[in-house]
C-alpha positions in Angstrom: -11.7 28.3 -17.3 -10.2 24.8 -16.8 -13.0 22.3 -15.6 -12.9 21.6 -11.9 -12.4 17.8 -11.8 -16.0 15.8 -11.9 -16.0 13.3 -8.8 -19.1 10.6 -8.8 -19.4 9.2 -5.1 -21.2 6.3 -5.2 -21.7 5.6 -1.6 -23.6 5.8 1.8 -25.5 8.5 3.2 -24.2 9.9 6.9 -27.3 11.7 8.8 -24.3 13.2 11.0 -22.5 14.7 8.0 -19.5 13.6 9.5 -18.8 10.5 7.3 -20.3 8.8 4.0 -21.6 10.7 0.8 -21.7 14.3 3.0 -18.3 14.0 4.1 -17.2 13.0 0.5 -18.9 16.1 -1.2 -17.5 18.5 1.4 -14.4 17.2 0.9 -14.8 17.5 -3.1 -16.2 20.9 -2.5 -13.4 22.4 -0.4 -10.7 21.2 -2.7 -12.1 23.0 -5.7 -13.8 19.9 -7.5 -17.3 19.1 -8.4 -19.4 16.0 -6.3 -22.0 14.4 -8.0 -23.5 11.4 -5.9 -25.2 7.9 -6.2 -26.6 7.0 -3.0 -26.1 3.4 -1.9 -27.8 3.6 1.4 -29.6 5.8 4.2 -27.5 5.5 7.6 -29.3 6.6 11.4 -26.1 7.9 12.9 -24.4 10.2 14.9 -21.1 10.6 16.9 -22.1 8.0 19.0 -22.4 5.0 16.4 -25.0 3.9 13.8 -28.4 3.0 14.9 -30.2 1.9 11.2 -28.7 1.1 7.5 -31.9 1.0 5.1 -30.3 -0.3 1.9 -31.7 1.9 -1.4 -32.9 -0.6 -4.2 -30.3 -1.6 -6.4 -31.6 0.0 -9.8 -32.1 3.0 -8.3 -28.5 3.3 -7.5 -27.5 2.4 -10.8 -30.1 4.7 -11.9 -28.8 8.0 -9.9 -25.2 6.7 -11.4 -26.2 6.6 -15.3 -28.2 10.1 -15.2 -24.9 11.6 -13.6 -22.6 9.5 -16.2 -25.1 10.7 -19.1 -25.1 14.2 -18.8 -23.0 15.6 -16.4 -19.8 13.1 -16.6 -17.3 11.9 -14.5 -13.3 11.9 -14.4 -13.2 10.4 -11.7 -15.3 7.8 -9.2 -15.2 7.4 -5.9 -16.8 4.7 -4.0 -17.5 3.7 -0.1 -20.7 2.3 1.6 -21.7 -0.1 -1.0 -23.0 -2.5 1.8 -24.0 -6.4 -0.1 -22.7 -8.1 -3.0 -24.8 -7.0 -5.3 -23.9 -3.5 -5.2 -20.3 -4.3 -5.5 -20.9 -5.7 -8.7 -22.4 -2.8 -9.7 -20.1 -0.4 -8.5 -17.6 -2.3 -10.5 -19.7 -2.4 -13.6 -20.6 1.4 -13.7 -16.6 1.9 -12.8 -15.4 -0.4 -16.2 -18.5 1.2 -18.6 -17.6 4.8 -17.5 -13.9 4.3 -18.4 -12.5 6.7 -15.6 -9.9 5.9 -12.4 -11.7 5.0 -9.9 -10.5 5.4 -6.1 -11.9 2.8 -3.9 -12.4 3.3 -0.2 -13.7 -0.6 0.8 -15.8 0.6 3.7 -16.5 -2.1 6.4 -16.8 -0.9 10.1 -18.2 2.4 11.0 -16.0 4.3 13.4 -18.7 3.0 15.9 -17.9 -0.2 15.4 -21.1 -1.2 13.5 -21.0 -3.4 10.1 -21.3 -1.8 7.0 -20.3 -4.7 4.6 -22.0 -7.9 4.8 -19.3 -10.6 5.1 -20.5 -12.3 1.6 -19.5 -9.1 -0.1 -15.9 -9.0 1.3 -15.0 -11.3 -1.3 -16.8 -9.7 -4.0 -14.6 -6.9 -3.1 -11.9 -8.4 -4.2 -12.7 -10.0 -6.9 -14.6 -7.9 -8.6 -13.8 -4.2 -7.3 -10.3 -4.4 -6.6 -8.9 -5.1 -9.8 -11.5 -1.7 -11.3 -9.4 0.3 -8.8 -6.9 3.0 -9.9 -6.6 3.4 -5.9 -7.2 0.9 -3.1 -7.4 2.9 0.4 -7.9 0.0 2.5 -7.4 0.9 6.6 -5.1 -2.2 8.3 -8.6 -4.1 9.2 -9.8 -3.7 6.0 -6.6 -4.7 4.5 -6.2 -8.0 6.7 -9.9 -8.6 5.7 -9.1 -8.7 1.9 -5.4 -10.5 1.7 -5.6 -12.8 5.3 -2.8 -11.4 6.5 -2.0 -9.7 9.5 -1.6 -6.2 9.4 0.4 -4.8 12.7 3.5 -3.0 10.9 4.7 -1.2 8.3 6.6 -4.2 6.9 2.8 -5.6 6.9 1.1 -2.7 5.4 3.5 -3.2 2.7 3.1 -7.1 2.5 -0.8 -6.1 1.8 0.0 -3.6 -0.4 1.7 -6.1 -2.4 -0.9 -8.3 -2.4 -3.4 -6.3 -3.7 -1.5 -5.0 -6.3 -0.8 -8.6 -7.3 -4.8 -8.8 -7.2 -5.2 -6.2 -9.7 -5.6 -2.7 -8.4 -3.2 -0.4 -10.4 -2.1 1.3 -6.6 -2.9 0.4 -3.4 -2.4 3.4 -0.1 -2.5 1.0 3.1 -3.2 3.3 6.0 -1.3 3.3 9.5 -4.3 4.6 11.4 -5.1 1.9 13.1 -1.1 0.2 13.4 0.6 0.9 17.0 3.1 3.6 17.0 3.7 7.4 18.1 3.6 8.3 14.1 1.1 7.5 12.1 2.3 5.7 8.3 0.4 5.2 5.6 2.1 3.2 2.5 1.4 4.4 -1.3 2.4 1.2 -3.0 2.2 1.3 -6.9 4.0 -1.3 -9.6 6.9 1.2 -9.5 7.8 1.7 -5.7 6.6 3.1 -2.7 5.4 6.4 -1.1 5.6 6.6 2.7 2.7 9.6 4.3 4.0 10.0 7.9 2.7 12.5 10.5 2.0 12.8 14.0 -0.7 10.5 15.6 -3.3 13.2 16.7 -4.5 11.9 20.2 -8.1 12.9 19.3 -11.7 11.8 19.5 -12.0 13.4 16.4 -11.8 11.3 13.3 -15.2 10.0 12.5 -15.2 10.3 8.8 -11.2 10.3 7.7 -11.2 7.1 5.9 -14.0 8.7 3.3 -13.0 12.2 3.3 -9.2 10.7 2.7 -10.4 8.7 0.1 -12.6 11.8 -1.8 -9.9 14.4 -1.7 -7.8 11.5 -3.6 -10.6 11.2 -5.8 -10.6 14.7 -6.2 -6.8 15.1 -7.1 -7.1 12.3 -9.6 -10.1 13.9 -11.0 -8.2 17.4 -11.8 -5.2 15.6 -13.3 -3.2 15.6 -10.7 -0.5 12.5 -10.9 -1.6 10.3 -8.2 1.4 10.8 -5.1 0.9 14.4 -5.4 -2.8 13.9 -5.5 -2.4 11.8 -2.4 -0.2 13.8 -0.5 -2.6 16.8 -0.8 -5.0 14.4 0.5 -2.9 13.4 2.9 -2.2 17.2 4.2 -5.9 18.0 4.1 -7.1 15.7 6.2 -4.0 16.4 9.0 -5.5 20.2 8.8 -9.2 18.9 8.9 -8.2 16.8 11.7 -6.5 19.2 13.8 -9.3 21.7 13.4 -12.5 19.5 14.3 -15.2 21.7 15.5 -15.7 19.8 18.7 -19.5 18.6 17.8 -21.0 15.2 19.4 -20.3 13.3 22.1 -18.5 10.8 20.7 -16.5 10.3 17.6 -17.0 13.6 16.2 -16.4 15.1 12.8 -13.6 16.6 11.0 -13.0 20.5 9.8 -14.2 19.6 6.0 -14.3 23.4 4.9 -11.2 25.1 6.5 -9.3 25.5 3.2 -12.0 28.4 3.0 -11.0 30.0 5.6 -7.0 29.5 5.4 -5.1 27.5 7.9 -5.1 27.6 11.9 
């Protein structure tokens, strides 16, 4: 029996489920992989935003990471909520001592709207995580955030893409989500070309969560040995399915369909 790819979330805790470390092991879950998790923080949220962030004490992060690393393993990390500087840097030093790719979902703004990066850290996300990255998944804010650059277009998304590539990550997946337009584009740049993801632009309040659970089943594909544009476009199609068939909870931005590969599509 072949292993089922070994995921390490190092990452936030969502009390909704919708988002953070409980979207990312759902996501792990339904796509056949195993979730182990570091916890970087305890969130008060639901649909309707994020009403506390109560940061967990850095060695006991690095503490949860190095019992996983020691005994269970890893092929693959996955970070998101890593909330100040300091856990950054070591995020990036569990990710260069564990020798596996690392997919790195630089999580600033909760759906809500609330921070979830202090601004000191944004450039220790660059310098320091960025360039441990085997994939960048940087939404257009969080893109413009780490190069300067406006990020309204395609031709932008790829301008960023570029960029962070030049800054070190090994690929970069710029998403559209948040760039005008009736379709949706999200640009897989890596040194040797370009992947465009296009779709549909759901018109729907549900898609708290899609930046993380995009970023885990990545993870995931990377983790089972998948090469990484077919990794990311069954991350890509996953999350379209998830999306379309959101169970309608909460009153505000509500959670996706994380286990409807169980029960076949709509």
């Amino acid at each position: 029996m072949s292993a089922p790819g070994r995921v390490l979330i190092i990452a936030g805790s969502d009390s909704g489920g919708g988002a953070g470390v409980q979207a990312d092991i759902k996501t792990v879950t339904a796509l056949g992989g195993y979730a182990a998790t570091a916890i970087t923080a305890i969130t008060v949220q639901n649909t309707l935003g994020v009403s506390g962030v109560h940061p967990v004490p850095l060695e006991v992060i690095e503490a949860q990471a190095r019992a996983v690393l020691s005994d269970i393993g890893a092929d693959a990390i996955k970070t998101g909520m890593l909330g100040d500087a300091a856990t950054v840097d070591l995020a990036a030093r569990l990710i260069a001592e564990a020798g596996v790719p690392a997919v790195v979902d630089p999580v600033m703004v909760a759906k809500g709207g609330a921070s979830l990066l202090a601004e000191a850290a944004v450039a220790a996300v660059r310098d320091r995580l960025v360039p441990v990255a085997a994939l960048l998944t940087p939404n257009a804010p969080e893109a413009e955030a780490l190069t300067g650059f406006t990020v309204a277009s395609v031709d932008d998304q790829r301008r960023a893409g570029e960029a962070l590539l030049a800054a070190g990550a090994k690929a970069v997946l710029v998403k559209g989500g948040h760039v005008p337009g009736e379709r949706v584009v999200d640009v897989l740049m890596t040194p040797d070309g370009e992947t465009l993801f296009e779709g549909e632009r759901l018109e729907t309040r549900h898609t708290h969560g899609t930046g993380c659970t995009l970023a885990s089943a990545c993870a995931t594909g990377v983790a089972q040995g998948l090469p990484l544009d077919a990794a990311v476009a069954r991350a890509w199609d996953y999350v379209h399915e998830a999306m379309l068939r959101a169970p309608g909870l909460g009153g505000g931005h509500g959670p996706l369909d994380h286990g409807w590969p169980l029960r076949g599509r709509a």
